[in-house]
C-alpha distance (Angstrom), angle and dihedral (degrees) to the residues before:
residue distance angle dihedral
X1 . . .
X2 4.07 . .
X3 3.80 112.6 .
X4 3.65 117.1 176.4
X5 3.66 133.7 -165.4
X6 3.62 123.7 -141.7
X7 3.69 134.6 -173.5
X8 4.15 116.1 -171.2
X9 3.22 105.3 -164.9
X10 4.11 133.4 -172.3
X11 4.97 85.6 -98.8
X12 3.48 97.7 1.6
X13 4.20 152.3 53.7
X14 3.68 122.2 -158.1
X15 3.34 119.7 -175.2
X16 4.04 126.9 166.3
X17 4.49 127.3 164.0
X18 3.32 117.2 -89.2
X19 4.01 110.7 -133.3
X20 3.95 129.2 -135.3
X21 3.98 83.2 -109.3
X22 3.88 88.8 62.4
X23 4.21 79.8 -110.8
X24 4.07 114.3 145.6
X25 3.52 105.5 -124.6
X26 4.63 123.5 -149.9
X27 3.78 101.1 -30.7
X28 3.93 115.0 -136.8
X29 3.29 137.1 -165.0
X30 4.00 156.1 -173.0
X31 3.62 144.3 176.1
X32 3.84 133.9 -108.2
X33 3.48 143.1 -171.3
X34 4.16 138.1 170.8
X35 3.94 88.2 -47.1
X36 3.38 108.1 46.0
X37 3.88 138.4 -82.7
X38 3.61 127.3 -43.4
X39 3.99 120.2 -82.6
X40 3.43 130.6 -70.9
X41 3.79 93.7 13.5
X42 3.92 83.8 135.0
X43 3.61 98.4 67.2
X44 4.19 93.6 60.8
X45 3.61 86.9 65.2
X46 3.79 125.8 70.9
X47 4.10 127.0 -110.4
X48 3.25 85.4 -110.9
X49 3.62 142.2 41.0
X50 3.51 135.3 177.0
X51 3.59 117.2 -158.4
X52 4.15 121.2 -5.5
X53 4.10 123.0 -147.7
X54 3.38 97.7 -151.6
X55 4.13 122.5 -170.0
X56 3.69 118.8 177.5
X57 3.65 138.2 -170.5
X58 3.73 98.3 155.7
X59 4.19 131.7 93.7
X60 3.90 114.6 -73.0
X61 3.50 97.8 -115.2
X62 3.94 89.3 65.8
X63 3.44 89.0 43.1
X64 3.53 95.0 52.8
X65 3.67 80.1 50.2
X66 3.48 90.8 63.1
X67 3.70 98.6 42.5
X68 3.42 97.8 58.3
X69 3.75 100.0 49.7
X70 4.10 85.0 54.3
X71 3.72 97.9 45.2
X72 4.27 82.6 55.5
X73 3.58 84.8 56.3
X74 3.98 86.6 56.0
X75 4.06 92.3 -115.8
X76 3.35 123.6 161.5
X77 3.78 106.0 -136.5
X78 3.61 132.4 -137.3
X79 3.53 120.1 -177.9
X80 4.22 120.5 -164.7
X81 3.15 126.3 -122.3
X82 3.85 137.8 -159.1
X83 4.02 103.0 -102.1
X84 4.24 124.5 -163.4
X85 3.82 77.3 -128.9
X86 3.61 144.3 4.4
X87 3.59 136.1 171.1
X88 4.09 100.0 -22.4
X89 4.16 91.1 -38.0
X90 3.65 121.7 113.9
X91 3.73 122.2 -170.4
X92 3.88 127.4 -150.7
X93 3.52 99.6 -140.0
X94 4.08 116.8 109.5
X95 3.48 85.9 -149.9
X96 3.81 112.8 48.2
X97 4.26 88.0 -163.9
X98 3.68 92.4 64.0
X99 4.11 92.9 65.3
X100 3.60 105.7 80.4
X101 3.85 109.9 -124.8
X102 3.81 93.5 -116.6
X103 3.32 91.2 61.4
X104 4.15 95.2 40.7
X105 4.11 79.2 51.5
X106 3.34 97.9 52.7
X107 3.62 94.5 43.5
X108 3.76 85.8 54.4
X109 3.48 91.8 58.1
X110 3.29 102.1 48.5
X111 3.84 90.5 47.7
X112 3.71 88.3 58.5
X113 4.20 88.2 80.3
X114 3.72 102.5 60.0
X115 3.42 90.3 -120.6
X116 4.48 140.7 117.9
X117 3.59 101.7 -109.0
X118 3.86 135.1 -174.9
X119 3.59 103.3 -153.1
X120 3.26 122.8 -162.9
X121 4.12 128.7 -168.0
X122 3.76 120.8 -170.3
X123 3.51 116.3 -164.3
X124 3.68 139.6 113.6
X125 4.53 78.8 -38.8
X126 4.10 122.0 39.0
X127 4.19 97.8 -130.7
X128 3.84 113.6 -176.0
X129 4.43 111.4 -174.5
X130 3.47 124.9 -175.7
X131 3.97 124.2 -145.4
X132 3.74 135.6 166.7
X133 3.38 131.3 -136.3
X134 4.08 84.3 -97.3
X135 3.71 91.1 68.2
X136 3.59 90.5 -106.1
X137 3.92 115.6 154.5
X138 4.12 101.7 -146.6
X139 3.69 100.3 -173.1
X140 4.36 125.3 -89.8
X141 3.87 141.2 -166.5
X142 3.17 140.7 -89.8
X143 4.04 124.8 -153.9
X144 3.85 144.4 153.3
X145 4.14 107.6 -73.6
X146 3.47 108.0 -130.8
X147 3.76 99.1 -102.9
X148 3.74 86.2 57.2
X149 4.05 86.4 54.3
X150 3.54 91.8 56.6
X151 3.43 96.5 47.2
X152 3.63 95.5 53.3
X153 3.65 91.3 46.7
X154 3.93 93.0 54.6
X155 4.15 81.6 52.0
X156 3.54 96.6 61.6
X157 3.81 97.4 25.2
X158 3.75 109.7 34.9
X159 3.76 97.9 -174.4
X160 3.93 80.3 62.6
X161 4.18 96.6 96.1
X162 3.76 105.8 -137.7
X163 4.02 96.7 -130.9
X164 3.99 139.9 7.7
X165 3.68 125.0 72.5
X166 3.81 131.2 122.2
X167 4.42 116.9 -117.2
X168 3.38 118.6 -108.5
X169 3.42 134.6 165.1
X170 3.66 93.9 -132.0
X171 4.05 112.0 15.0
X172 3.82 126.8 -154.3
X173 3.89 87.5 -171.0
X174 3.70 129.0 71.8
X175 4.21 98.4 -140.4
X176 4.30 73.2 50.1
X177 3.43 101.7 57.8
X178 3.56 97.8 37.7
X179 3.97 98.8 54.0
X180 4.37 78.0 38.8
X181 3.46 89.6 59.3
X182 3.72 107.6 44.7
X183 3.47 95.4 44.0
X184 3.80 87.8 36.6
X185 4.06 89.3 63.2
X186 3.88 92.0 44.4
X187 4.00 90.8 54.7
X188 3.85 85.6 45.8
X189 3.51 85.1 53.4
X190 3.27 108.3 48.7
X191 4.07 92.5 46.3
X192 3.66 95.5 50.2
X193 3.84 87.0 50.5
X194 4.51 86.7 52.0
X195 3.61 84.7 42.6
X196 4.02 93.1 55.9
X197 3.91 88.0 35.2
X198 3.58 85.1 63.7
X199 3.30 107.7 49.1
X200 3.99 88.3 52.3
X201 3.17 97.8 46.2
X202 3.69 109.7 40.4
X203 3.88 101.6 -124.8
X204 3.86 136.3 39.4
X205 4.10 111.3 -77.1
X206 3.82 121.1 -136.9
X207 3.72 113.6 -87.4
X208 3.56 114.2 -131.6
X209 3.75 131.2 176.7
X210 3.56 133.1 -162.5
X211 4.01 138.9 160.0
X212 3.63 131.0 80.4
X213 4.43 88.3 -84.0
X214 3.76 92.6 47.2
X215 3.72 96.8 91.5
X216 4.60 90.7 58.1
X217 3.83 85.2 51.6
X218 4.64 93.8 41.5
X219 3.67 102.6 69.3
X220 3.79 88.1 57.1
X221 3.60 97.4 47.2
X222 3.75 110.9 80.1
X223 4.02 109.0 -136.3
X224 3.50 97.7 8.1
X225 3.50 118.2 151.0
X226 3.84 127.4 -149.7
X227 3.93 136.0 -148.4
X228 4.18 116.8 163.1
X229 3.57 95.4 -158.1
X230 3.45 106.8 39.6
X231 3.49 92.4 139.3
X232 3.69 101.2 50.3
X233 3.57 89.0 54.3
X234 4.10 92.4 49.7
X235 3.66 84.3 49.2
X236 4.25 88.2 54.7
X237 4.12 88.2 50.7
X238 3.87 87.4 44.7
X239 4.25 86.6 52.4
X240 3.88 89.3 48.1
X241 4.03 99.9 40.4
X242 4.16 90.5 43.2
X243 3.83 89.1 51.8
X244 3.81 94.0 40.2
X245 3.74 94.0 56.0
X246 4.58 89.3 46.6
X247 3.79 79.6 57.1
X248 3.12 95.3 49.2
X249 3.89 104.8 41.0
């Protein structure tokens, strides 16, 4: 049977097959914007495909998008959803619809290693979740990723280039201290959030980094761990805990 993972995010889709095994298999990848995805997308995917995991975060025009190109591969679609609980995780949030299911995923994830974890996603949003080593979801942040920073400086401030730039701690260079500063508040972000993590929880969490912007902000992270797909492989865990718990109802 072909099972497919993919992961709709707020620029890009991921996708990749999901093994027998419950292993993730290449992970691919394109762009989209207001009219769709990139071209040639299609031809990564198979002629046919059985059933399709489905997590989205994006608008529901591009999802329908999506949706439509699956169901004329004859999928059968499955789309997460943010859960109280699932599989030993707990989240804080009263209402479970108000986490976004990228985070819930990657949460998931993380969870699966028994372990407190400060996980971090950097895409188009900075999100920073807390969990202890009980599963336990104890609340996060969410904040502009440093990309998005730029890009809403140039809006306001055109002479403000969008991208380029080399960190430093103290710039002498405009396209310096911007990309210096945006990244600069995301580090100072994600360190007060460890700090706080470890007062509450009595010892220093796992860093761990995610996103397609986590890998600027890594290197100057001491400790910090790094998995790409996160998601996609929360969103295999969610397809094997959903259809665990049919089975066993």
């Amino acid at each position: 049977m072909s099972t497919w993972l993919f992961d709709l995010g707020n620029t890009r889709l991921k996708f990749a097959p999901l093994a027998d095994d419950g292993d993730i298999g290449p992970v691919q990848g394109t762009a989209h914007g207001d009219g769709g995805f990139d071209a040639g997308w299609l031809d990564a995917l198979p002629a046919r495909i059985d059933v399709a995991i489905v997590a989205s975060v994006a608008a529901p025009a591009l999802r329908a998008i999506l949706l439509d190109a699956l169901a004329a591969r004859g999928a059968r679609v499955q789309l997460a959803q943010t859960l109280p609980a699932l599989d030993g995780l707990r989240i804080a949030y009263a209402d479970p619809a108000r986490l976004g299911v990228d985070r819930f995923l990657a949460l998931l994830a993380a969870q699966a290693d028994g372990v407190s974890t400060l996980v971090v996603g950097v895409g188009t949003a900075l999100t920073v979740d807390l969990i202890d080593d009980a599963g336990r979801h104890l609340g996060g942040r969410i904040a502009p990723s440093p990309s998005l920073m730029r890009e809403a400086l140039h809006r306001r401030v055109a002479q403000l280039p969008p991208s380029g730039g080399a960190y430093a701690e103290f710039a002498a260079d405009t396209e310096d201290a911007l990309v210096s500063g945006c990244e600069g508040a995301a580090l100072g972000l994600v360190e007060r959030s460890r700090t706080e993590a470890h007062a509450r929880l009595g010892a220093m969490p796992r860093l761990l980094l995610h996103g397609g912007g986590a890998a600027a902000l890594r290197a100057r992270l001491p400790g910090a761990h790094w998995r790409s797909d996160l998601v996609l492989h929360g969103l295999a865990r969610w397809y094997r805990a959903i259809g665990s718990a049919r089975r066993e109802a």
